[in-house]
N, C-alpha and C positions, 0 to 999 in steps of 0.2 A: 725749363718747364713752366715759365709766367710764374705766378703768385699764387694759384688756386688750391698748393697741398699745404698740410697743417701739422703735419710729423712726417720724418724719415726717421728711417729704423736701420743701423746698419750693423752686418753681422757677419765675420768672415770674409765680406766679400759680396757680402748679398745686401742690396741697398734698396729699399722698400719707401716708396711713396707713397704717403693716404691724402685725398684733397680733402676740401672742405665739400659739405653735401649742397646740393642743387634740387631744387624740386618744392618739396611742401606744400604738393598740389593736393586733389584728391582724384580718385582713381573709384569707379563704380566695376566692379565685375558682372560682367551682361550677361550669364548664366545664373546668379544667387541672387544679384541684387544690391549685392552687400557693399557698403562703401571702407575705403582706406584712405589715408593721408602716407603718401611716399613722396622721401628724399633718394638721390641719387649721386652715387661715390663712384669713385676711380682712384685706382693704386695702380703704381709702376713697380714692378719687382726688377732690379738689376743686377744680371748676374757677370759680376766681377773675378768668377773664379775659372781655374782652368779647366771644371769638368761641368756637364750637361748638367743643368738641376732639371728634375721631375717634381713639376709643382700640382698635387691633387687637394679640390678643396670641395670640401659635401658638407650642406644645407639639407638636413630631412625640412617634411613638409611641415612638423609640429611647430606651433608657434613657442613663445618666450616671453618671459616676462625679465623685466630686470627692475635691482630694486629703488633705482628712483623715480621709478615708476608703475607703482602697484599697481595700477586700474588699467594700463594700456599693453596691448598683446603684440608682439614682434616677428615678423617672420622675416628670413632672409634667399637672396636669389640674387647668382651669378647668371649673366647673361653669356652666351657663347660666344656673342660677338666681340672683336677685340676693338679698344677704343684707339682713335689715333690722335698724336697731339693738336692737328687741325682741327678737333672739336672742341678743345676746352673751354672755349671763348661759349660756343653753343647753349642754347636751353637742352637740359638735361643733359648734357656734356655730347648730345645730339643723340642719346638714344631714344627709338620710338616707345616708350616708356606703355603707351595703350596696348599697341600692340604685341610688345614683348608680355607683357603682366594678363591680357587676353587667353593669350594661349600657356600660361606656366602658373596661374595665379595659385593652382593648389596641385600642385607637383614638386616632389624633394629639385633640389638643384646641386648641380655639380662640374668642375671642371678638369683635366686633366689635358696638360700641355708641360714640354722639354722646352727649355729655357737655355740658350747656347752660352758657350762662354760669350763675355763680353756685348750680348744681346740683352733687351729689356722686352719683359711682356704687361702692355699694360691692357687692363679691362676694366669691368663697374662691377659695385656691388646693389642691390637696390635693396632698401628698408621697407616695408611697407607695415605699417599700423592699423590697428582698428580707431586708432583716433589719435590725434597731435599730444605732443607732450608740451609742458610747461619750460621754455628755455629750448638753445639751439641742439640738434643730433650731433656729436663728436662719435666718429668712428674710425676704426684702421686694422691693417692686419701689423703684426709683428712676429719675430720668429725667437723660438724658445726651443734649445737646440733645433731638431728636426722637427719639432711642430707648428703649423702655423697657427698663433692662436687672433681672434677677432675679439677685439673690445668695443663695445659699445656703451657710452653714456657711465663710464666705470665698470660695466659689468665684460668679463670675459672669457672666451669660453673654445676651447682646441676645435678646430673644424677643419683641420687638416697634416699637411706635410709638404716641405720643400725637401728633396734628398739628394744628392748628389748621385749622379751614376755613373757605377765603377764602368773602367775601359774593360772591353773584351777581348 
């Protein structure tokens, strides 16, 4: 998977890529007005085991603060579309970064997808601020039994679940 992830997380069977972020542009939303600075992640979840995981991950619309950084507000969004590894090399790891954040800029985000055995699902997460921080974004998911929790910049917080499901 090249050089571009900065932790794996492995757990049971479940092996979790986070990269490093891409972006630190800014972003004007053409409705408010209002301007952002967004980086852009991609994680690979791999599932190693013998049963389907169901991986569901939800972003309300509220923003966040974390605390090494008082003054700047956090919002987070998973895009639907699944990334592939011919992007990584890409700006923005080749997501349309305008147009996805046009139409979702202030909408909770969420995803829900079955993860086969021995298959990987990889997607992006996008950051987006009301203004740059001091120093580089460090971000990743990791899994804490069946939660998946998201860390950012030290701060971390449950935004979801990887679960296994049972045969019928």
């Amino acid at each position: 998977m090249g050089q571009t992830f900065h932790t794996e997380f492995k757990n049971n069977g479940v092996t979790i890529q986070n990269s490093y972020p891409k972006g630190g542009q800014k972003y004007t939303d053409p409705d408010s007005g209002n301007e952002y600075v967004y980086v852009v992640f991609w994680t690979c979840i791999t599932n190693g085991t013998a049963s389907n995981l169901e991986l569901a991950l939800d972003f309300p619309n509220d923003s966040f603060i974390i605390p090494s950084s008082p003054n700047t507000r956090f919002n987070l969004y998973v895009p639907r579309e699944e990334m592939t590894l011919e992007q990584e090399s890409l700006f923005n790891y080749g997501l349309d970064i305008k147009s996805f954040l046009d139409e979702n800029i202030a909408k909770p985000s969420s995803v829900r997808t079955a993860i086969s055995p021995n298959d990987a699902y990889l997607f992006y997460t996008v950051v987006i601020s009301n203004r740059g921080v001091n120093g580089p974004v460090r971000a990743g998911y990791e899994l804490k039994n069946q939660d998946v929790v998201y860390t950012i910049n030290g701060y971390s917080f449950n935004c979801g679940s990887l679960i296994a499901q049972k045969d019928e």
